[in-house]
C-alpha positions as CSV (number, residue, x, y, z in Angstrom):
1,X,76.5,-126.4,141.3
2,X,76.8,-127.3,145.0
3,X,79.9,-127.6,147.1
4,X,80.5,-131.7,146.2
5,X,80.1,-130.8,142.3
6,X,82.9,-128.0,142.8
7,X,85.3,-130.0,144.4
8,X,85.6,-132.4,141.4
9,X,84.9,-129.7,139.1
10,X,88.2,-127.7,140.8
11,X,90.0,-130.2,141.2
12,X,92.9,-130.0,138.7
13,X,93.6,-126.4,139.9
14,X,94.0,-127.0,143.5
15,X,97.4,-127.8,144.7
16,X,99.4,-130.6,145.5
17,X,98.2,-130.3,149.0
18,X,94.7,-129.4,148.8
19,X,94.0,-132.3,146.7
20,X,95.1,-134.5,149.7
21,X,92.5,-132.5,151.4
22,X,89.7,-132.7,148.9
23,X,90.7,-136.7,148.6
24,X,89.9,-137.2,152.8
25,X,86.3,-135.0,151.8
26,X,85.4,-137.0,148.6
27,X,86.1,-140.5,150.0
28,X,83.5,-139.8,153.0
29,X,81.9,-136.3,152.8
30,X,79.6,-137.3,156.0
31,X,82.2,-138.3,157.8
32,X,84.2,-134.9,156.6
33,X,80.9,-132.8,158.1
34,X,81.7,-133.9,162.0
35,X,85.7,-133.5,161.6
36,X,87.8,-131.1,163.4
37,X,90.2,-128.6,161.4
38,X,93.0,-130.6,163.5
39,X,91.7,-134.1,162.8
40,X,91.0,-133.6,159.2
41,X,94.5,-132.0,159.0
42,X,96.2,-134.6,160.4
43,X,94.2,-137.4,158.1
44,X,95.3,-135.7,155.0
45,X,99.1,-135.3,156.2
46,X,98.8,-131.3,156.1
47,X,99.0,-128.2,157.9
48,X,95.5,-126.8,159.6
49,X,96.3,-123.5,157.4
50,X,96.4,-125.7,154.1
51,X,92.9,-126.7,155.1
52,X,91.8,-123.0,155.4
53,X,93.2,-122.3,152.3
54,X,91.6,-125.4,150.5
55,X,88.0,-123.7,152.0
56,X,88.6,-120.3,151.0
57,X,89.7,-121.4,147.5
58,X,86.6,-122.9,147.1
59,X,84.5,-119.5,147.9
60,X,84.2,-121.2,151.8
61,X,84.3,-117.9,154.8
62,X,86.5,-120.5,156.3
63,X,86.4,-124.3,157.5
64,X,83.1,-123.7,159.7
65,X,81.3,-122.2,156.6
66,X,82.6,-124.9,154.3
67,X,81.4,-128.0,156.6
68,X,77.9,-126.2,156.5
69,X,78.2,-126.0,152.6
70,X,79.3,-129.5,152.6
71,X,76.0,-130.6,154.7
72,X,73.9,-128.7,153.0
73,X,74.9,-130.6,149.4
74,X,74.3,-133.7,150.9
75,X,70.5,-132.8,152.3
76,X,69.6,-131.2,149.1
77,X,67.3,-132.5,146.6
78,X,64.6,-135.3,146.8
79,X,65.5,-138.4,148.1
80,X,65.5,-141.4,145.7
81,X,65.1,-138.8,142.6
82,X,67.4,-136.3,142.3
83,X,69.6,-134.3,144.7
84,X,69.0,-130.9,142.3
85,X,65.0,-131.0,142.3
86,X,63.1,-129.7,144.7
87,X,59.8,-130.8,145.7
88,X,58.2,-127.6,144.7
89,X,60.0,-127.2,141.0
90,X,57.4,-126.4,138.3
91,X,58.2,-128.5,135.0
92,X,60.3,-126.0,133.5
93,X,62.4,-126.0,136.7
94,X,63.2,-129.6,136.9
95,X,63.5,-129.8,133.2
96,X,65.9,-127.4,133.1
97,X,67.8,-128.5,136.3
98,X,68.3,-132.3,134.4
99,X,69.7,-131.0,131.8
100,X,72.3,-128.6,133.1
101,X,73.4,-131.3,136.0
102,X,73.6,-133.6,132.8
103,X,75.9,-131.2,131.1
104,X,78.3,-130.2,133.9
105,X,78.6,-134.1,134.3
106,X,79.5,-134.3,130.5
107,X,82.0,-131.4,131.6
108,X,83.4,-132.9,134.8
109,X,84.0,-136.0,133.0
110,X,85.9,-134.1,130.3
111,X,88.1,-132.3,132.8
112,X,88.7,-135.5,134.5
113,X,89.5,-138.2,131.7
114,X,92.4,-140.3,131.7
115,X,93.4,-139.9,128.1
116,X,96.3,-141.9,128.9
117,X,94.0,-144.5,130.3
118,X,91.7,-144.1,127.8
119,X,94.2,-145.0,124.8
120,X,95.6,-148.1,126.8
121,X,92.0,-149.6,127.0
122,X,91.4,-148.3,122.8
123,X,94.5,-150.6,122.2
124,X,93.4,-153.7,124.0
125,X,90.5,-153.7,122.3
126,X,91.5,-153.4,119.3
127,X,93.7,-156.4,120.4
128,X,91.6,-158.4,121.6
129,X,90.3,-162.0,120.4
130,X,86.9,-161.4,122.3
131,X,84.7,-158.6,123.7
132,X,82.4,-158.6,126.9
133,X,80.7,-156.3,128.7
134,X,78.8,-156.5,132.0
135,X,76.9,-154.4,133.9
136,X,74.0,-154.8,136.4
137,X,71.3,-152.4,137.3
138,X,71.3,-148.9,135.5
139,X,74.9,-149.9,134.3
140,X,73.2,-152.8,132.7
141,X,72.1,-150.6,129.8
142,X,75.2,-148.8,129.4
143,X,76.9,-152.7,129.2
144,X,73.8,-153.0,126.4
145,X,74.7,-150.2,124.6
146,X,78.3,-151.1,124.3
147,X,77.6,-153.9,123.0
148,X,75.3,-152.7,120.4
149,X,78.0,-150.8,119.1
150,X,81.2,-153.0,118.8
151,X,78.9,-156.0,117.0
152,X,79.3,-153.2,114.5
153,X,82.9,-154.6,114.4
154,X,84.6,-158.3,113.4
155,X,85.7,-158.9,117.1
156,X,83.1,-161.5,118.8
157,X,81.7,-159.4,121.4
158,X,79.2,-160.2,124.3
159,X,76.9,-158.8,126.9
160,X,75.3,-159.9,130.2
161,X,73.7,-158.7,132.7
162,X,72.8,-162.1,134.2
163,X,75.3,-163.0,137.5
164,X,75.2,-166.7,136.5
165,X,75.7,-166.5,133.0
166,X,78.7,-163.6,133.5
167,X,80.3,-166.1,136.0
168,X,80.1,-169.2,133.2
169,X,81.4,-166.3,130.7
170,X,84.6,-165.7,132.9
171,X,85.4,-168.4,133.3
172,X,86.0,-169.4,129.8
173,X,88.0,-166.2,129.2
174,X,91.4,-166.6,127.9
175,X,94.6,-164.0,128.6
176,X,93.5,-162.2,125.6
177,X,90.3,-161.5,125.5
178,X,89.2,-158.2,127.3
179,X,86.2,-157.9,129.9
180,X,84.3,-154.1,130.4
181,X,82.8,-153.6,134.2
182,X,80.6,-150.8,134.3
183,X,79.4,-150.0,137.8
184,X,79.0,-146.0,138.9
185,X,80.1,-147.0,142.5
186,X,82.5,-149.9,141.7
187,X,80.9,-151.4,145.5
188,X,78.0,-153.9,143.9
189,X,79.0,-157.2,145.4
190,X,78.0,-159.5,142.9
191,X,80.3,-157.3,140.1
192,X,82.8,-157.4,142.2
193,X,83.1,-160.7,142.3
194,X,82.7,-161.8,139.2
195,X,85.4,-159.5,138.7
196,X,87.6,-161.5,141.3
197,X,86.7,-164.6,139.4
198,X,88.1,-162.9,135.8
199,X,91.1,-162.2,137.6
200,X,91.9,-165.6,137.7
201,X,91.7,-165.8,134.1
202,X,94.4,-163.4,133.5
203,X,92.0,-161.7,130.7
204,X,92.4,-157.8,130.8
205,X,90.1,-156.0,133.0
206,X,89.0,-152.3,131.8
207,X,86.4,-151.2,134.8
208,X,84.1,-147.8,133.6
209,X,83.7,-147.3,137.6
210,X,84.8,-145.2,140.5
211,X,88.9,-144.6,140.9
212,X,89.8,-146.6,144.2
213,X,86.5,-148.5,144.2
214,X,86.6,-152.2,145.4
215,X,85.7,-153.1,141.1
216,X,89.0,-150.4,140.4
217,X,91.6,-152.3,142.4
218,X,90.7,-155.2,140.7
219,X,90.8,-153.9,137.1
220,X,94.0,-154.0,135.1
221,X,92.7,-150.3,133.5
222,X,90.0,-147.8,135.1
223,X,88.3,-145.2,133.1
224,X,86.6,-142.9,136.2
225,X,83.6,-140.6,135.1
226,X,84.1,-138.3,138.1
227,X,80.6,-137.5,138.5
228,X,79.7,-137.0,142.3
229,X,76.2,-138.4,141.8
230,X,75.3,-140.9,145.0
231,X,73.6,-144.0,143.6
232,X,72.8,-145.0,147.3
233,X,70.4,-142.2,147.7
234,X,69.2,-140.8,143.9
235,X,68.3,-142.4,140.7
236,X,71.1,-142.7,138.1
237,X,71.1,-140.3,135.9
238,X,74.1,-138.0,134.8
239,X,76.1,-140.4,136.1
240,X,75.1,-143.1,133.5
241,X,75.0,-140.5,130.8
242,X,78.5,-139.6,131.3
243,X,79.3,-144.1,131.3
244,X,77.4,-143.3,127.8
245,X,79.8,-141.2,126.4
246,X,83.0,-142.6,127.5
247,X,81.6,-145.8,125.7
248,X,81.2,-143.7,122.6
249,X,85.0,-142.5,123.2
250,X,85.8,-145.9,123.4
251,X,83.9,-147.0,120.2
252,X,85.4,-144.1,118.0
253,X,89.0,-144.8,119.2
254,X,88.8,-148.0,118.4
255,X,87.3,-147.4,114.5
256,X,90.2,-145.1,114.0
257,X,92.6,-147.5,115.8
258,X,91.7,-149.9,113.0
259,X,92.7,-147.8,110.0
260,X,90.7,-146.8,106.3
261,X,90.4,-150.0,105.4
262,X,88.4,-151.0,108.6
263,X,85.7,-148.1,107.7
264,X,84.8,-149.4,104.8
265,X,83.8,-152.1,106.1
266,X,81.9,-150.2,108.1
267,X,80.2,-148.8,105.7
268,X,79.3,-152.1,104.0
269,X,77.2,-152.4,106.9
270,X,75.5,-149.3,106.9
271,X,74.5,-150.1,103.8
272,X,72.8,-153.8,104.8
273,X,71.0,-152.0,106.9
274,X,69.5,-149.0,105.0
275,X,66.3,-151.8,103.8
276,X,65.4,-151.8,107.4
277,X,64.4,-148.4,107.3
278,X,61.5,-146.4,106.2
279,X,62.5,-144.6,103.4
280,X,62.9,-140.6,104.2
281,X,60.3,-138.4,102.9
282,X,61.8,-136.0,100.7
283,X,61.4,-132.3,102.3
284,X,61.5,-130.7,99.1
285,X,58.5,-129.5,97.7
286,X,57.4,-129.1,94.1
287,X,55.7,-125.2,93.3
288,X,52.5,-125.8,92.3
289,X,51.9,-124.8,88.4
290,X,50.7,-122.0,87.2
């Protein structure tokens, strides 16, 4: 785990006034790399020995050693693949590395969840008169996913990853239907202003996206992943697993939200779709006679 992975996976232990520091570093870690002790003080309203102790709780020599740490998580990795893989890894390295940045994603995310965010978003849904969800890019098939889920339920429910036809979808949203955003970075322009454009609508806006991105200010809920994985430079990938799983939070609040009776309907659908399958071969085997 490098320096940037530790800072959100320590987060909720640090105190009142190293999160202000850790806040300056997350919102631009380059920038943080070329600040002084004094200026990065002063941006984050505290006390140059707050700052030391925010380094050394983070196994940081002091601030010097922990802007070298800092530089050297954002240099490491390949560029456009994966900031944990070098080019030298053997499969079993990278394999291995995939899967454990996957995991302390899953883990960061866990840390990091606003339950109380979480149930507020559970209960519009369940509220709701219509379902959409829109995503572009690599969120595009999280927005997919979600949808393939929720047409599981009796609440209309939509996707798009088209900009035209998610601006003609907007528009025709009413105060109570609910929209899902799903961007990683919350910055892609043409999300963002659909979003600005569903505003208008007064629909409720639930954004799985960055806390204090440009898409976050504009949603009415936000349900952050935490996952320090830059989109600008590396491929999606634990980042959109952890979008994955929130959507499955999402999914199974909203079945129990919905009571017994709801379930059973659920399983009534199950059910119509059990001729769709190959039927499983039985794993039992008979002894041969004697």
């Amino acid at each position: 785990m490098n320096l940037i992975e530790k800072l959100h996976t320590e987060l909720s232990g640090l105190s009142k006034s190293e999160r202000k520091v850790a806040a300056v570093i997350l919102a631009d870690p380059e920038a943080a790399i070329h600040k002084s002790i004094a200026s990065l003080a002063e941006l984050a309203d505290v006390s140059e020995p707050t700052v030391n102790r925010f380094c050394r709780s983070l196994g940081a020599k002091g601030y010097p050693d922990f802007k070298l740490q800092l530089a050297q998580s954002l240099v490491k990795g390949v560029p456009f693949v994966n900031r944990h893989v070098e080019q030298g890894d053997e499969i079993a390295d990278y394999t291995a590395k995939i899967f454990e940045s996957s995991m302390a994603a899953l883990n960061v995310t866990r840390q990091q969840v606003d339950t109380q965010a979480l149930d507020a978003a559970i209960d519009k849904l369940a509220a709701a008169r219509q379902i959409s969800f829109f995503g572009l890019g690599a969120s595009a098939s999280v927005a997919h996913d979600a949808q393939n889920k929720f047409l599981r339920f009796d609440t209309p429910v939509q996707f798009s990853d088209d900009v035209l036809m998610q601006r003609m979808q907007v528009i025709n949203a009413r105060p109570e239907d609910v929209i899902v955003f799903i961007s990683h970075t919350g910055r892609t322009r043409a999300l963002v202003e659909i979003a600005q454009l569903a505003q208008q609508t007064k629909a409720t806006l639930i954004g799985v996206t960055a806390a204090d991105s440009p898409l976050a200010e504009l949603c009415s809920l936000v349900l952050s992943t935490h996952v320090p994985e830059d989109t600008d430079v590396y491929m999606p990938m634990a980042s959109r697993i952890a979008q994955l799983v929130l959507i499955d939070v999402l999914v199974t609040g909203y079945t129990l939200r919905r009571g017994p009776d709801f379930r059973d309907r659920l399983r009534l659908i199950k059910e119509s779709l059990k001729d769709s399958r190959i039927t499983k071969k039985s794993s039992h085997k008979t002894p041969p006679n004697e």
